[in-house]
C-alpha positions as CSV (number, residue, x, y, z in Angstrom):
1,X,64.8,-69.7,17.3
2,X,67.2,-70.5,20.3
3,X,64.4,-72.1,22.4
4,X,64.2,-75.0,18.9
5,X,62.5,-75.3,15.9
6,X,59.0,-72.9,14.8
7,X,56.0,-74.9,13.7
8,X,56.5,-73.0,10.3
9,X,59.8,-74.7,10.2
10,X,58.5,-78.2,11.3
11,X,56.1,-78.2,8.7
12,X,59.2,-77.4,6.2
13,X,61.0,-80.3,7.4
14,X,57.9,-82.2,7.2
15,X,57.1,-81.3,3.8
16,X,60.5,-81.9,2.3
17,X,60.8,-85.2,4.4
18,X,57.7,-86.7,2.6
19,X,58.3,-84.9,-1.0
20,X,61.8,-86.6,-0.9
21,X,61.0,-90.2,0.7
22,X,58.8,-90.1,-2.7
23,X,61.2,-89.3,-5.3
24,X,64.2,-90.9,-3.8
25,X,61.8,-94.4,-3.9
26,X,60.5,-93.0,-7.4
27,X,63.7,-91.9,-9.2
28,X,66.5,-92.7,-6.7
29,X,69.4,-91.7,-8.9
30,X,67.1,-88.6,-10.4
31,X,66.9,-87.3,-6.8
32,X,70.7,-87.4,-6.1
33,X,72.1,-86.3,-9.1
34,X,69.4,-83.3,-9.2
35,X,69.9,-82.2,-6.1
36,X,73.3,-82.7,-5.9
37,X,73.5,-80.5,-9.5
38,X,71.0,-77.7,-7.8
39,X,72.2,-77.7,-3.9
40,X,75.3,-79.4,-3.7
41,X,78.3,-76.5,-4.1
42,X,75.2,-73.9,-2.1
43,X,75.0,-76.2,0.6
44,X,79.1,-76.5,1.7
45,X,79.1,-72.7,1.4
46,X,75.9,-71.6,3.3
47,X,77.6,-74.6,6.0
48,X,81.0,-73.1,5.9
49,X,79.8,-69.8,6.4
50,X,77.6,-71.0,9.5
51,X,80.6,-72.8,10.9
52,X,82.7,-70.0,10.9
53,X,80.1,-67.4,11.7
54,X,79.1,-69.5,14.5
55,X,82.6,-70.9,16.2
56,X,85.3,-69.1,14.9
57,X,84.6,-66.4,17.4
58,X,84.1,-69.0,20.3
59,X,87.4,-71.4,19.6
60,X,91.6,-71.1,19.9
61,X,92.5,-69.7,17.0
62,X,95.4,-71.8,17.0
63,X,93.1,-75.0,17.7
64,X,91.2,-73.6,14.3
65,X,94.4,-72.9,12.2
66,X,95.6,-76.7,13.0
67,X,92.2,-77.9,11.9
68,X,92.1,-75.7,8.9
69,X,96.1,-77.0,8.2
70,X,95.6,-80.5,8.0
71,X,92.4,-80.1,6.2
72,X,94.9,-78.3,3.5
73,X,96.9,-81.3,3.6
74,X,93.6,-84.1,2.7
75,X,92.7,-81.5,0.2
76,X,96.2,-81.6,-1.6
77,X,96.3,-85.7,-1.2
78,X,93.1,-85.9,-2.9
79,X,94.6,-83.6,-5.6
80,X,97.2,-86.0,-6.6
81,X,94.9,-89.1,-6.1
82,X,93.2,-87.0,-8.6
83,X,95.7,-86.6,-11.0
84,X,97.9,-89.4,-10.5
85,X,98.7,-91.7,-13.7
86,X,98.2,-94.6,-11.1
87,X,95.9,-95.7,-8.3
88,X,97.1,-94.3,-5.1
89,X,96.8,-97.1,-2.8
90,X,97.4,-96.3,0.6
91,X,95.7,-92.6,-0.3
92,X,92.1,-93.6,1.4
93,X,93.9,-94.8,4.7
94,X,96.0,-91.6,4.6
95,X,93.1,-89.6,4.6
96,X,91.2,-91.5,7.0
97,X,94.3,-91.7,8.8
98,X,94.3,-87.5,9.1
99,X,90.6,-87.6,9.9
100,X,91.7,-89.3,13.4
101,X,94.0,-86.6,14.0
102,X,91.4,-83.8,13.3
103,X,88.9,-85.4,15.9
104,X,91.9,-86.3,17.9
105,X,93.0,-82.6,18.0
106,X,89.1,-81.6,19.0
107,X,89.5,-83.3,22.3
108,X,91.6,-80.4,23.4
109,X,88.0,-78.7,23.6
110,X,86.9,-81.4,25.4
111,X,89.0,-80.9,28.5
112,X,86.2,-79.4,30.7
113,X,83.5,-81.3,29.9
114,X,81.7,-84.3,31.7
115,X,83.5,-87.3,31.0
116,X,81.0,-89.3,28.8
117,X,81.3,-86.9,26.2
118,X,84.7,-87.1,26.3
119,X,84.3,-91.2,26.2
120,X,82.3,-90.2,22.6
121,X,85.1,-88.0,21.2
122,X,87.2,-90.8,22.4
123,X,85.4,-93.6,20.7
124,X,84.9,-91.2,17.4
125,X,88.4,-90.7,17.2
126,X,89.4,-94.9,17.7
127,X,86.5,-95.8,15.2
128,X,88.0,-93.3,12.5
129,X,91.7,-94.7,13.5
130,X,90.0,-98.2,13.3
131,X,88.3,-97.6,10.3
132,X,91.5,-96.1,8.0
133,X,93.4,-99.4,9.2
134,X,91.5,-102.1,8.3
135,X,88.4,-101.0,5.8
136,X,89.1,-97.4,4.9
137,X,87.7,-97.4,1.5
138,X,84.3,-98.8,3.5
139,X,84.9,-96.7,5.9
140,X,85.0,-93.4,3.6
141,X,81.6,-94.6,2.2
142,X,80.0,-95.3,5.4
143,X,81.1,-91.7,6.5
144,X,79.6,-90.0,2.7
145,X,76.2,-91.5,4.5
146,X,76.4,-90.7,8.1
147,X,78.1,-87.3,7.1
148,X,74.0,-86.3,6.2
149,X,72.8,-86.8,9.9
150,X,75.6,-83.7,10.9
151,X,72.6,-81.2,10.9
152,X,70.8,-83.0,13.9
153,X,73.9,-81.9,15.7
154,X,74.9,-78.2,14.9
155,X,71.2,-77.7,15.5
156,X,70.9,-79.3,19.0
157,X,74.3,-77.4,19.7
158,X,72.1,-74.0,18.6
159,X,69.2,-75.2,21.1
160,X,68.9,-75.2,24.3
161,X,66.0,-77.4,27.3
162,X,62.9,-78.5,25.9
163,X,63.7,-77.1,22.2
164,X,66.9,-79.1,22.0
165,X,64.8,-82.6,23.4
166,X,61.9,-81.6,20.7
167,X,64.6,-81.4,17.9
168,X,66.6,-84.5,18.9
169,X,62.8,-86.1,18.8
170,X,61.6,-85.0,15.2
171,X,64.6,-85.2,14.0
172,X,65.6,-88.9,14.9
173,X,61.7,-89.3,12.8
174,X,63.2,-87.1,9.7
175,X,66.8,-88.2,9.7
176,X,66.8,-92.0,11.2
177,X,62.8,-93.2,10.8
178,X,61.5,-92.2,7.1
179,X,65.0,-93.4,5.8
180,X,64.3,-96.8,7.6
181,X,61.2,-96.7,6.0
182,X,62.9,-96.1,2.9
183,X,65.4,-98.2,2.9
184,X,63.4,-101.1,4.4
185,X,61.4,-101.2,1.2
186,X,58.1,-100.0,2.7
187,X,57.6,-97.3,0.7
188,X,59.1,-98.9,-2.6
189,X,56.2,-101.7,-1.4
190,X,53.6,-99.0,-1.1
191,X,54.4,-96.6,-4.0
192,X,54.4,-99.9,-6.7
193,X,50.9,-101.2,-5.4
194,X,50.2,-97.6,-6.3
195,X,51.7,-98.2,-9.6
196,X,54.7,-95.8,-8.9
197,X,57.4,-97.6,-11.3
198,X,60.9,-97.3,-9.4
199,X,63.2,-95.3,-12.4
200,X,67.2,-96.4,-12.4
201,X,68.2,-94.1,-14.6
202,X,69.3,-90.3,-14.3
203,X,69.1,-86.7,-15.4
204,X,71.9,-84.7,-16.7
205,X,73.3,-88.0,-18.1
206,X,74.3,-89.2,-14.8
207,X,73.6,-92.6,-16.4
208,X,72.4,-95.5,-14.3
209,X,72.0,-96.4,-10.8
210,X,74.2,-99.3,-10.9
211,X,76.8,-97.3,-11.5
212,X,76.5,-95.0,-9.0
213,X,75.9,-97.2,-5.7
214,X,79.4,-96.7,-5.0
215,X,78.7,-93.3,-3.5
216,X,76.8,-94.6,-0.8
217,X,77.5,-98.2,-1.0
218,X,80.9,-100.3,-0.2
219,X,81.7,-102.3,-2.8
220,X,81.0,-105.4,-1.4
221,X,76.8,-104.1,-0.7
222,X,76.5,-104.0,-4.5
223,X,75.1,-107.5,-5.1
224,X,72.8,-107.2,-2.4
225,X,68.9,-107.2,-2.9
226,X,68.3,-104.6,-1.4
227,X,71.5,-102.1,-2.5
228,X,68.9,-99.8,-4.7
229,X,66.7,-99.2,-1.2
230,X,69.4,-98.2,1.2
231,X,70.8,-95.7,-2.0
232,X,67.4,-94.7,-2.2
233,X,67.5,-93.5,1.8
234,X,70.8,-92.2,1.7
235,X,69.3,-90.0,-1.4
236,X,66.6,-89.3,1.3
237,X,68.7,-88.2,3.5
238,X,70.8,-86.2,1.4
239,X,67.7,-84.4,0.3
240,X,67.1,-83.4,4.6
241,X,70.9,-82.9,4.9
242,X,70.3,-79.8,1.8
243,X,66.6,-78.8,3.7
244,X,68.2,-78.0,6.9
245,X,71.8,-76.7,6.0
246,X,70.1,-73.9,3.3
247,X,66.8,-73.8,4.4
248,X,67.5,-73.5,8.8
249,X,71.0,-72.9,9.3
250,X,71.1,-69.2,7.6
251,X,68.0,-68.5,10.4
252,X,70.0,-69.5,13.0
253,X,73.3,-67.4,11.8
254,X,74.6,-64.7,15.0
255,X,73.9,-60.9,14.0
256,X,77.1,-59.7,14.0
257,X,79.7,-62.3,13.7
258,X,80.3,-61.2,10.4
259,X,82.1,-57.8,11.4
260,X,84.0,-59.9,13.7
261,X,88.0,-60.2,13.8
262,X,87.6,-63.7,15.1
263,X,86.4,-64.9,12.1
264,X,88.3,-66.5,8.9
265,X,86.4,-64.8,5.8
266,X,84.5,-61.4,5.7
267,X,81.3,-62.7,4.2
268,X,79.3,-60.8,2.4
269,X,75.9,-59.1,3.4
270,X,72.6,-61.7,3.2
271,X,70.9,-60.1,0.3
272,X,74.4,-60.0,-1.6
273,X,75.7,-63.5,-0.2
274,X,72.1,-64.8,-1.6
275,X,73.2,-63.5,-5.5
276,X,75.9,-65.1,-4.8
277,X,74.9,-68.5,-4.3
278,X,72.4,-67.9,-7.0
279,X,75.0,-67.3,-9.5
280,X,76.8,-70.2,-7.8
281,X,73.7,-72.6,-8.6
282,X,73.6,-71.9,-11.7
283,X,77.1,-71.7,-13.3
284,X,77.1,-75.7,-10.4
285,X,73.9,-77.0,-12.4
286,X,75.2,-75.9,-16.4
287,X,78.7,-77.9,-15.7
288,X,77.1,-80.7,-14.5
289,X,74.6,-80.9,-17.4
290,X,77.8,-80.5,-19.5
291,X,79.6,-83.3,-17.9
292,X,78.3,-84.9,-15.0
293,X,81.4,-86.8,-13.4
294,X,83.8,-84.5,-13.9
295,X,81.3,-81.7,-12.0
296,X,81.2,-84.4,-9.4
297,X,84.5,-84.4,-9.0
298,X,85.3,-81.4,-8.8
299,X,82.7,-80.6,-6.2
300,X,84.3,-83.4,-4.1
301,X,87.0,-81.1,-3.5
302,X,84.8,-78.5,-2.0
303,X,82.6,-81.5,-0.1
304,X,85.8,-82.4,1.5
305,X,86.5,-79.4,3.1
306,X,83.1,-79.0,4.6
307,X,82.8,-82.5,5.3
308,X,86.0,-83.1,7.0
309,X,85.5,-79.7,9.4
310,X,82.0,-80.9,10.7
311,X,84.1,-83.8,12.5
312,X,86.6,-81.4,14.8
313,X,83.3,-78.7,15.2
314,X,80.4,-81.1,16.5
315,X,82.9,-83.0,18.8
316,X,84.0,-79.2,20.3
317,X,80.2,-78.5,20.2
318,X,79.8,-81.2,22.7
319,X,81.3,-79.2,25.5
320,X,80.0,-75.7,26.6
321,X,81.8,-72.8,24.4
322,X,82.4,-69.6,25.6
323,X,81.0,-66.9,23.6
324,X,84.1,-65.7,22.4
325,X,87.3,-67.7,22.7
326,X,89.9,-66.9,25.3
């Protein structure tokens, strides 16, 4: 699949990009909180083991250890935000605040490469540092949304010549189109004329959609007329986000990387790695039909860790890697 994306796999994407523009306009909360109960802990670990499969071999190690260090440090902020008997009010600017420094600490892989991708890692790293000191509760939000398009880039990275141009095509129609469509209204137009009645409320007693725009909305979008359409396009896009990390990313996984020293965890063989995740699914799904929030929460924990490293990774994707770091 080096040379981009089989038709097989096209019609995958195209399948899942019209199934879920449907039931995110249908049952906008229904779509997030099922998928996020079915997908949500199998997606960060079939991603982690990707992004370590993929560059652990082809980085610094110490570049990766730093990145994996302050990571450890979010984590254990948002742990006591968590726990804390009071509001931790600087905590969101904190963590913003490390953010920077990962994507700040990425540039060292930028070195070599042409200058306007350095000028991006450049921007991406003042927009974070903008971000934690003026809005970063906004900002955090904004990022929970834009975090969904990171496939569009560990696949170009993978592709190379007219397969990379092809992907970056389709997938600015999957990824940046149908959720314009989405979130414009059109297809909440189209699907009522049909007599498709929008649903706001959720399985696994998620509750209502009201209270749950906060995931993808700042709190100041919340009165808006249109907050319900752009939460039903990010649940679009969260339902693309899930196709291509489980369904494309284990295709494009190297051979051998697995046996490799270079790398941080000795995964397990596919067929054995795919019980696992099975297991993982379920035991996700049964605590979140137990008690959806505190699942949610939980699982933030892990969604930071694989959220956080795609920031440092695609900027260092940007420049050519070596196969094997020095």
């Amino acid at each position: 699949m080096s040379d981009g994306l089989s038709a097989k796999a096209w019609l995958f994407l195209g399948a899942v990009a019209l199934v879920s523009a449907v039931a995110a306009t249908v049952s906008p909360l229904g779509t997030y909180a099922f998928t996020l109960a079915a997908f949500g802990l199998v997606h960060v670990l079939t991603e982690l083991r990707y992004v370590d499969r993929r560059f652990s071999p082809r980085l610094p190690f110490g570049l990766t250890a730093t990145w994996l260090g302050i990571i450890g440090v979010i984590l254990l902020l948002r742990v006591w935000r968590m726990t804390a008997e009071s509001p931790v009010g600087h905590g969101p600017a904190i963590e913003l605040g490390l953010v920077a420094v990962l994507a700040a600490s990425a540039l060292f892989a930028l070195r070599d490469a042409p200058w306007p991708r350095k000028l991006i890692g450049m921007l991406v790293v003042g927009g974070l540092g903008y971000g934690a000191w003026v809005a970063p509760v906004a900002t955090l939000v904004l990022l929970a949304v834009l975090h969904n398009l990171t496939p569009i880039g560990f696949l170009a990275e993978r592709f190379q010549g007219r397969g990379r141009r092809v992907w970056l095509v389709g997938a600015a129609v999957l990824f940046l189109g149908v959720p314009l469509l989405v979130g414009g209204g059109v297809t909440n137009a189209v699907l009522e004329r049909l007599g498709w009645i929008t649903q706001d409320t959720g399985p696994l007693g998620s509750g209502t959609l009201e209270e749950h725009l906060g995931v993808f909305l700042p709190a100041a979008w919340h009165g808006r007329f249109d907050a319900a359409w752009v939460f039903d396009a990010a649940a679009d896009l969260q339902c693309m986000h899930y196709a291509v990390v489980i369904g494309l990313l284990p295709r494009l996984e190297p051979a051998s990387a697995s046996d490799a020293a270079s790398v941080y965890v000795r995964w397990p063989a596919r067929r054995v790695w795919m019980m696992v995740l099975l297991l993982v699914a379920g035991v996700g799904f049964a605590y979140y039909a137990h008690d959806f929030r505190d699942a949610r929460a939980v699982y933030g924990l892990f969604a930071l860790v694989h959220a956080w490293i795609e920031v440092p990774i695609l900027l260092a994707a940007m420049a050519p890697l070596p196969e094997s770091a020095a």
